[in-house]
N, C-alpha and C positions, 0 to 999 in steps of 0.2 A: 504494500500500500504506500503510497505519494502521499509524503509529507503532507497535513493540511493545507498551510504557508505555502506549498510549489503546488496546489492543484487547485485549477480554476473551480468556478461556479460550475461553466462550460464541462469540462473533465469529469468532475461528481456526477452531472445528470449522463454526462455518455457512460460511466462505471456502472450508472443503477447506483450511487451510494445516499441514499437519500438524507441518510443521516448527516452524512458531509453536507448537503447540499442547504440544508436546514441552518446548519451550524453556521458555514459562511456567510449565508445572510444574515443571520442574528448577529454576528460580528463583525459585521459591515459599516455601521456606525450610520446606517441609511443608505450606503453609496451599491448597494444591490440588493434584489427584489427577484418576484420571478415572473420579470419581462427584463431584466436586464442583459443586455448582446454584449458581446466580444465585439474585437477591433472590426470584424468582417461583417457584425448587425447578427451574428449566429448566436440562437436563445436555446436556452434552458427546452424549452418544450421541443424543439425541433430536435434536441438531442435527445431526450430520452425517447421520442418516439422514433428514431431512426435507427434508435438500439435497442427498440422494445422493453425501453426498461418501466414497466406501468406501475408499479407504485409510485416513480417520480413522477409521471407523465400525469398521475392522479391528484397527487401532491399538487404538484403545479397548477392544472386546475380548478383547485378545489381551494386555490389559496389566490384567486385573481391573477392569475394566466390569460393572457388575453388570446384567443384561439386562432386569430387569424391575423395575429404580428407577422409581419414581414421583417427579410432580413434586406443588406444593404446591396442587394440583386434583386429585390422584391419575391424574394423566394420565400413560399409560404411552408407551413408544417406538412405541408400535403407534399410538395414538392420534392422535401426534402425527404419525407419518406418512399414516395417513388422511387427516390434514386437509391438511395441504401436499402429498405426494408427489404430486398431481394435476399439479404443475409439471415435474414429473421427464421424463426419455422413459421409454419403457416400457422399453426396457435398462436403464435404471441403477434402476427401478421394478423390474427383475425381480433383480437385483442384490441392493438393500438387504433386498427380500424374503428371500432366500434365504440371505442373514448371517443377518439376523434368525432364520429360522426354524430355522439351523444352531444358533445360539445358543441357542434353546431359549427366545423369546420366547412368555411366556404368551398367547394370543390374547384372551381374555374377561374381562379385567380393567375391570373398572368404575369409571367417574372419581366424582368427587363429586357432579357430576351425574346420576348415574346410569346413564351410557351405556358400552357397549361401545366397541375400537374401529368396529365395524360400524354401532354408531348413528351412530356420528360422518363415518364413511365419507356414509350415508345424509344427515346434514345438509347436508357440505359441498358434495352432490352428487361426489363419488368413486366410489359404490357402483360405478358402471359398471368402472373399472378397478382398484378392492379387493379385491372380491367373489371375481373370476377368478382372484386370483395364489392364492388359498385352494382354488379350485375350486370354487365356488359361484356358482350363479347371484344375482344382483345382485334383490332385489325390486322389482316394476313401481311406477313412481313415481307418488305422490301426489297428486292436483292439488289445491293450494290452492286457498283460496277465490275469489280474483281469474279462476283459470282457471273452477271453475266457475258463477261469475256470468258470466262473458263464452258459458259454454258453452247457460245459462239462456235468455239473452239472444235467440242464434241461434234458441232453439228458439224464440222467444215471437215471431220476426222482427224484432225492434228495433234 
């Protein structure tokens, strides 16, 4: 375990330590809460649901979490879990969903890039297990170009 003093707010909610995470806001002296970001706008809630860590992620709501903070890319908790939650098992994938959605997480928030979390699901290859927790079928995937030069290729017999 990381020193209290060397480990952020950020690091406790990605551990699941909730009890650190508790602590360092209590002695904080006010200067963090649980909407408080890192240098990057990256909160508390976005990490523990990307880690599936749900006693924080409940913690955090349940102590005024605001569900639909954005970070300093406009990346929302949804976002962020598309991209990561692919790590998760599908339990605690059906879990953090289901805070979430109790919560009343906006689904189609748009990052600065301009993506949903659905695009983002689609980039990082997640769509297969995003897609379902919403009820949606996942769209049939894209072949880059690599796939079809090699698919050219066969046809040409070379």
């Amino acid at each position: 375990m990381v020193a209290m003093e060397e480990t952020t707010l950020w690091e406790a909610a990605s551990d699941g330590d909730l009890n650190l995470v508790q602590t360092l806001i209590a002695n904080s002296n006010g200067t963090l809460n649980v909407n408080s970001t890192d240098e990057n706008g990256y909160t508390c809630l976005s990490a523990a649901a990307s880690w599936g860590r749900i006693d924080v992620l409940i913690w955090i709501l349940s102590n005024g979490g605001d569900p639909n903070i954005k970070d300093t890319d406009n990346d929302s908790v949804w976002h962020h879990f598309a991209n990561n939650g692919g790590d998760l098992t599908e339990d605690v994938r059906q879990q953090v969903f289901n805070i979430l959605k109790e919560a009343r997480v906006q689904e189609n928030m748009v990052n600065s890039d301009g993506q949903t979390p659905f695009d983002v699901a689609i980039e990082e290859d997640n769509a297969e297990w995003f897609y379902p927790l919403f009820g949606m079928t996942p769209p049939p995937p894209k072949p880059d170009e690599l796939m079809m030069l090699e698919q050219t290729l066969k046809e040409l017999g070379a």
